[in-house]
C-alpha positions in Angstrom: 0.0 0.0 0.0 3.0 2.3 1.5 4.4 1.8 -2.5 1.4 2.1 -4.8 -0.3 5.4 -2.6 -3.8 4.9 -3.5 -4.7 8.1 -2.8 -8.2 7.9 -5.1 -10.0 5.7 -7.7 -10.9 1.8 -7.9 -8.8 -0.8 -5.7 -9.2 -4.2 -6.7 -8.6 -7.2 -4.7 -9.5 -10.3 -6.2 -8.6 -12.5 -3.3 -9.2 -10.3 -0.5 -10.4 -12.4 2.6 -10.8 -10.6 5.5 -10.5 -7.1 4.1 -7.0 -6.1 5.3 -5.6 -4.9 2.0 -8.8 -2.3 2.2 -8.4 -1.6 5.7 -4.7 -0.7 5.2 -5.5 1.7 2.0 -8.4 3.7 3.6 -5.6 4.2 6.3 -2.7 5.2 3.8 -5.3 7.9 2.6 -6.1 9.0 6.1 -2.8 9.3 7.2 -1.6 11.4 4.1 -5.0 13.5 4.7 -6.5 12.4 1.7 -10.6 11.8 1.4 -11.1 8.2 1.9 -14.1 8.7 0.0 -11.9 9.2 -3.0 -11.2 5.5 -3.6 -14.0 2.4 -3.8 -13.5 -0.9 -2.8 -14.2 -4.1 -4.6 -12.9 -7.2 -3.9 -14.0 -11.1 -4.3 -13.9 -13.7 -2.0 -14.6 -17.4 -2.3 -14.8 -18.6 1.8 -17.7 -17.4 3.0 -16.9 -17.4 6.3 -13.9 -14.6 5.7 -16.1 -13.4 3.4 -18.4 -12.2 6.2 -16.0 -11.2 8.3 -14.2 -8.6 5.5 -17.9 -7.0 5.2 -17.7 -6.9 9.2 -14.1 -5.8 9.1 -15.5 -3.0 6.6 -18.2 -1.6 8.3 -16.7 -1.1 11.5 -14.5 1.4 10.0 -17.5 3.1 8.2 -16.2 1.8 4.5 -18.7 0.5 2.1 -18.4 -2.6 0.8 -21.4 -3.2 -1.4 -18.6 -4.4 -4.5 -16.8 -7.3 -2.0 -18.4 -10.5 -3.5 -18.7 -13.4 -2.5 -19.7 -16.7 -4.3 -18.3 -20.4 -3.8 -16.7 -20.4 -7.1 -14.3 -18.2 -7.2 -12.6 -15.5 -9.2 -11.8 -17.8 -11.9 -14.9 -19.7 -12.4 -17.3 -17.3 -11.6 -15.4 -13.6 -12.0 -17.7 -10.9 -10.2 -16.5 -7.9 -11.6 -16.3 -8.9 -15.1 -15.9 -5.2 -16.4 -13.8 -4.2 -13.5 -10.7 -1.9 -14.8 -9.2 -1.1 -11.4 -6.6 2.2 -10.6 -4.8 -0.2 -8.0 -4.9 -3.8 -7.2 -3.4 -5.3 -4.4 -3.5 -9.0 -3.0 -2.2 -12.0 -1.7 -3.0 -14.9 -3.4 -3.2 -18.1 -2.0 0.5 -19.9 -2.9 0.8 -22.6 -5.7 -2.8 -23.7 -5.6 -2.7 -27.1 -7.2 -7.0 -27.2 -8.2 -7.9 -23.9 -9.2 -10.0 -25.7 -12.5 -7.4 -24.6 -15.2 -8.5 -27.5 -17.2 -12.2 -25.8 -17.4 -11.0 -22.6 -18.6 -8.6 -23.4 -21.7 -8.9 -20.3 -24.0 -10.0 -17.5 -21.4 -9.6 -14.4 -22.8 -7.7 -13.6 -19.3 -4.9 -15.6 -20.2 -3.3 -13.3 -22.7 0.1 -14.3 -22.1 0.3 -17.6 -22.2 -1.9 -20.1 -20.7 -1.6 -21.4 -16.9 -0.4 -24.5 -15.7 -3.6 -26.6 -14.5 -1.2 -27.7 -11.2 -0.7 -24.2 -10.3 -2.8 -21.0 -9.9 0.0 -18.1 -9.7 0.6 -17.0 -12.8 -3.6 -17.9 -13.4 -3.4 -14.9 -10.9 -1.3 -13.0 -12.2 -2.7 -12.6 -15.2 -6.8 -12.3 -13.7 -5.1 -9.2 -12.1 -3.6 -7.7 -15.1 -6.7 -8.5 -17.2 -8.7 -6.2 -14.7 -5.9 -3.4 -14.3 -6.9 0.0 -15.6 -4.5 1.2 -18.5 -2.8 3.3 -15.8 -3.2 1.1 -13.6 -0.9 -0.7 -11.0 -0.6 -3.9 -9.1 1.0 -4.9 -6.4 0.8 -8.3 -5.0 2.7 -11.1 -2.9 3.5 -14.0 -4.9 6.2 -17.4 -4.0 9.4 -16.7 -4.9 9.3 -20.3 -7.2 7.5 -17.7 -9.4 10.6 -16.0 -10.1 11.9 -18.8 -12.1 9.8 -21.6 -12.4 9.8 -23.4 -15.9 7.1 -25.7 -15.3 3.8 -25.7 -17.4 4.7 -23.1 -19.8 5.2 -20.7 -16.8 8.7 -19.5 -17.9 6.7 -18.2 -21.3 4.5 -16.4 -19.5 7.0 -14.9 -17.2 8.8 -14.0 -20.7 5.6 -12.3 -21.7 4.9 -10.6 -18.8 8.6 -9.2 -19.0 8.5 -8.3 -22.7 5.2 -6.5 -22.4 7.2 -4.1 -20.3 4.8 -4.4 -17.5 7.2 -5.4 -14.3 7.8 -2.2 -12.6 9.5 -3.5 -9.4 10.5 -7.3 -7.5 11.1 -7.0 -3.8 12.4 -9.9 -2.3 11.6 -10.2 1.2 12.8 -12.3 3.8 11.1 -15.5 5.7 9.1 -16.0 9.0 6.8 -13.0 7.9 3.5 -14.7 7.4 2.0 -17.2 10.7 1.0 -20.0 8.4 4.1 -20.4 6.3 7.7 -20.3 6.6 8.7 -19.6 3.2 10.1 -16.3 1.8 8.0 -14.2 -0.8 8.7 -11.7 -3.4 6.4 -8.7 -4.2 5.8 -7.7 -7.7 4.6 -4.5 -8.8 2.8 -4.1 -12.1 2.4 -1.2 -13.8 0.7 -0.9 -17.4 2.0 3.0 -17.4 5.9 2.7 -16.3 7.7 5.7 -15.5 10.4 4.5 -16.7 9.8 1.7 -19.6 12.2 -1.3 -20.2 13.5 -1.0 -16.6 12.6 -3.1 -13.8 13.7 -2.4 -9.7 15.0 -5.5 -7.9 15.0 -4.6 -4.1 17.1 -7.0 -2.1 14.8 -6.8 1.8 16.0 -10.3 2.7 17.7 -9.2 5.9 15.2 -6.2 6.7 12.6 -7.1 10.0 12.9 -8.0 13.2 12.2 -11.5 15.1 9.3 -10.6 17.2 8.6 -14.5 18.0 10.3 -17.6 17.8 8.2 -18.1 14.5 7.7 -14.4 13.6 9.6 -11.4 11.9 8.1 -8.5 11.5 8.9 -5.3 9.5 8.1 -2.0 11.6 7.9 1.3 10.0 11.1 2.5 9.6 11.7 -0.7 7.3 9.0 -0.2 5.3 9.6 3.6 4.6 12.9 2.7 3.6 11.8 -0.3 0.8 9.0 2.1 -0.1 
């Protein structure tokens, strides 16, 4: 959020479970005195159980969430924002998802980079996100760092499309212990169908940033973040 500053239009998050990606833009805005009602939410989630509780996370802080979906399909059986062109999307997909129905959707018009592996949803996400970006828009979303340079099922290609349609504005590579349910590092990518600078892409090397907070947990405080951002 700290990175993309959306300050106003759509954001997008096509995976957003409990709402935290929303909760930390309408703050971004706030803090930077911007008018929260300046930017609309829409999001999609397929567990209705965090489905509920992002609507409940919403509303609490007075943010309307009338465009967070929910249906048990998902975003890549049953996209609910079809038209969506969004200013800013940011999410976390769910790592390396193995069933995501690739088989079913063979010659989506999402997939105009090269079609996903059926044993593995990331660049199937990658590319729903893209498909719904804005053309100014940016994403900015955590993704395994096997993406990076995995060859498997035609991913390299896409990777290779992705890169020669200029659209990889920055990778940060962050460091491990920073999510509770899984050890592994990340990298963030940041899309961007408008660079500021075109044919260049940022590597930013935050493998040793954060602090141990737990056994189990590192966390990066402010300072850290400012300084990647």
């Amino acid at each position: 959020v700290n990175m993309l500053e959306p300050y106003k239009g759509r954001v997008f998050d096509p995976c957003c479970g409990s709402g935290g990606m929303f909760v930390q833009s309408e703050k971004f805005v706030e803090s930077h005195q911007g008018l929260v009602d300046d930017i609309s939410i829409y999001g999609q989630e397929s567990n209705q159980t965090t489905w509920r509780l992002a609507k409940m996370n919403l509303a609490i802080r007075g943010i309307n969430s009338e465009h967070v979906k929910w249906n048990s399909e998902g975003s890549f059986l049953n996209d609910a924002h079809k038209d969506l062109k969004a200013d800013y999307i940011i999410a976390n997909p769910p790592f390396n998802v193995s069933d995501w129905s690739g088989e079913q959707l063979v010659g989506d018009a999402r997939w105009s980079l090269g079609t996903p592996p059926a044993g593995n949803a990331n660049f199937a996400w990658l590319q729903h996100m893209i498909y719904h970006l804005s053309p100014t828009g940016r994403i900015g979303m955590v993704l395994a760092n096997g993406s990076l340079s995995s060859q498997s099922g035609g991913e390299g290609d896409i990777r290779k499309n992705i890169i020669e349609a200029d659209l990889v504005e920055c990778i940060i590579a962050m460091p491990t212990q920073l999510f509770y349910t899984t050890q592994i590092p990340v990298s963030l990518w940041f899309l961007n169908k408008h660079k500021k600078q075109s044919g260049k892409t940022l590597f930013i090397d935050a493998r040793n940033m954060g602090t141990m907070v737990s056994r189990k947990l590192r966390e990066l405080n402010d300072a850290d973040i400012q300084k990647i951002s």
